[in-house]
C-alpha positions, 0 to 999 in steps of 0.5 A: 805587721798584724793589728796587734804590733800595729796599735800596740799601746792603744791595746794595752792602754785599754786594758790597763782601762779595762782592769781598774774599771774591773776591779772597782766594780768587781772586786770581790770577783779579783779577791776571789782570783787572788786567792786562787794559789798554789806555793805563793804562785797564782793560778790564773795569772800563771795560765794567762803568762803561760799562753803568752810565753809559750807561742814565743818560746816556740819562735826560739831556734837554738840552732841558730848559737852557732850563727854567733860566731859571725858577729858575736859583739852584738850578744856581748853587748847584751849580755852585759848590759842584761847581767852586768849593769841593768840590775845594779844600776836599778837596785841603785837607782831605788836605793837612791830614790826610795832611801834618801830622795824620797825618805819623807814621802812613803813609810821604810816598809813600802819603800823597801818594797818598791826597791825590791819590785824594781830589782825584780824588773832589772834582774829580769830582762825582756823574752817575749816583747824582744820580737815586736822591738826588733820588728819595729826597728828592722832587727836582724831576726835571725840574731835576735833569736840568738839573742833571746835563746842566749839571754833565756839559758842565762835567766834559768841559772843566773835569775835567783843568785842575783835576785836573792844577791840584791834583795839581800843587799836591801835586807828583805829575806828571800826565800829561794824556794819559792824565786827558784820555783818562779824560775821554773814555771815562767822560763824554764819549763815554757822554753823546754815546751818551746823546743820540743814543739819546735822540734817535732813540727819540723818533722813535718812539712819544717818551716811552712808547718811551723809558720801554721802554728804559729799564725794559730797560736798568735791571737792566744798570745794576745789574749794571754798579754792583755788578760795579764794586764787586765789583771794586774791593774784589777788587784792594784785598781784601788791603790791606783786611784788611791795612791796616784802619787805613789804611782808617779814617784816609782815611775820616775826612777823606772822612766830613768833607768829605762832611758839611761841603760838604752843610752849606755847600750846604744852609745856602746853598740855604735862605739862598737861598729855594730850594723844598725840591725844587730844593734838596735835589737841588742839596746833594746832588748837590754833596756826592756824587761820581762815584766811577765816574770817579774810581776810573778815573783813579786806576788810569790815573795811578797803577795798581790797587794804589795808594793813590790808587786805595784812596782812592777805593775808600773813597770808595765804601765811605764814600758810600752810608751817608753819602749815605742819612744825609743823605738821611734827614736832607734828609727830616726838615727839609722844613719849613724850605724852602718 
C-alpha cells in the first residue's frame, strides 16, 4: 500500500480543513469557480473528477465478464444490493427523517433538498473507491473488476430512470437533460477512454506497460480526489460553520443507511456461502457511493449552494471513517466465511 490508501482519511480530513479554511478566506475566489459553468455542469469540478476517474477507469478489465460464471453469486449479491434496495431504502430513510422526525427542525424546501442529495447518493453506488475497499479487506481483485465493469454498464442505463423515479416521488421536477448529460460526462465517456486506453497499452509490452501508466497516473488521481474535496467544502465553508447542526441531522440518516445496507449485504453474503474475498468487496462496494457523481448532479439539478448538493458533501465527509470502521470491522470477522 502507497502512503495514499495508507493515511487515507488523514488526507481527506486535511482537505475538507483545507477547503473551509479556503473558502473563508477566499470566497470571492470559489464564486468565481462556481460560475465557471457550462449546461449547469461546473468546469473545474468536472476536470478534477475527470483526473480522479480516469486512472480507475483504466484499471476496469471487461474481459474479466466471463470470469463471472465461476461464482456469479457474489455480483448478484451486488447488483441487488446496488439497484434493488440502497436507493429505496435512502430515499426512505429522507423521507422519514426529513418528513416526519425532523419536520420542526428545517423549512419543506431545504428538506426536500436534502431528500433529493440523499437520493442522489443512494442511486450512485461506489466506482473508484471500490479498489482501495477491496485492497484493504484482501478482495478478490480480479472480481471486484468484475464487479465494478458490471455495476458501471448498469449506471450508464439504470442512473437517470431511478434518479428521475425517486425524485418524482419527492415531487422536485427533473429535468433529464441535464441528469442524462451528468451520466454522460462523469461514467460514460471516462469508462469509454478508459477501455480504449486499456486496449492500446496491451498492444505493447501488455501488463508491464500497463502497471507503468498506471504508477504515473496515480499521484494525479490523488490530486483529482483531494482537489474535488477542497472544493466541495470551499462552496459549502460558510454553510458549515454556519449551520453545523443542519450538518449533524443529514448525517445521521446517512451514518444509518450506510451501516444498515452493510449489515443487509454482509449477512446475506455469508447466508450465501460466499469465500471471505468475494464477499467483503461486493458488502462494501454496496454500501459505499460514488460521491463523485453525486455531488455532480446535485450542482447541475440544483446549483452549488443547495441543500442537495450540501447532502452529498456530508455524504463524503460521513464516508470515509465510516467506510474505514467497516473495513476494519470486515477484517476482524474473517473466520466466519470460508
Amino acid at each position: 500500500m502507497g502512503i495514499f490508501e495508507r493515511y487515507l482519511s488523514v488526507w481527506v480530513g486535511l482537505s475538507i480543513a483545507l477547503g473551509v479554511a479556503l473558502g473563508l478566506w477566499q470566497p470571492d475566489a470559489f464564486q468565481t469557480i462556481a460560475e465557471l459553468e457550462i449546461a449547469h455542469v461546473n468546469i473545474v469540478v468536472a476536470v478534477f473528477i475527470w483526473v480522479m476517474i480516469y486512472p480507475m477507469m483504466v484499471q476496469i478489465d471487461f474481459s474479466a465478464i466471463k470470469d463471472v460464471g465461476k461464482n456469479p453469486k457474489g455480483l448478484v449479491l451486488t447488483i441487488v444490493i446496488n439497484w434493488f434496495i440502497k436507493p429505496f431504502t435512502m430515499a426512505g430513510l429522507g423521507w422519514l427523517f426529513f418528513n416526519f422526525l425532523f419536520v420542526d427542525l428545517v423549512d419543506p424546501a431545504s428538506a426536500q433538498e436534502y431528500i433529493a442529495g440523499m437520493i442522489l447518493l443512494g442511486v450512485a453506488p461506489c466506482t473508484a473507491m471500490v479498489f482501495v475497499w477491496s485492497q484493504l479487506t484482501k478482495g478478490d481483485p480480479n472480481y471486484t473488476l468484475v464487479q465494478v465493469s458490471v455495476n458501471d454498464v448498469i449506471m450508464i442505463f439504470a442512473f437517470a430512470p431511478i434518479t428521475a423515479f425517486l425524485l418524482g416521488v419527492s415531487d422536485i421536477q427533473v429535468p433529464w437533460e441535464t441528469l442524462v448529460i451528468s451520466v454522460v460526462l462523469y461514467v460514460l465517456l471516462p469508462l469509454i477512454a478508459g477501455v480504449v486506453t486499456r486496449k492500446i497499452l496491451n498492444k505493447g509490452h501488455g501488463e508491464v506497460e500497463l502497471n507503468t501508466f498506471l504508477s504515473t497516473l496515480k499521484p494525479w488521481s490523488v490530486i483529482g480526489l483531494l482537489g474535488t474535496v477542497v472544493l466541495l467544502f470551499g462552496f459549502q465553508a460558510h454553510t458549515i460553520l454556519s449551520e453545523p447542526e443542519t450538518i449533524g441531522l443529514i448525517a445521521i440518516p446517512l451514518i444509518i443507511q450506510t451501516y444498515g445496507i452493510f449489515v443487509i449485504a454482509y449477512l446475506a453474503a455469508k447466508w450465501m456461502k460466499l469465500p471471505h474475498n468475494i464477499a467483503a468487496p461486493a458488502s462494501l462496494i454496496g454500501t459505499s457511493n460514488f460521491f463523485e457523481m453525486a455531488v455532480a448532479v446535485a450542482i447541475s439539478l440544483f446549483g452549488l449552494h443547495s441543500g442537495a448538493a450540501l447532502a452529498t458533501v456530508v455524504g463524503v465527509l460521513v464516508e470515509v471513517p465510516v467506510m474505514l470502521s467497516l473495513v476494519y470491522f470486515v477484517n476482524k470477522t474473517q473466520h466466519w466465511f470460508r
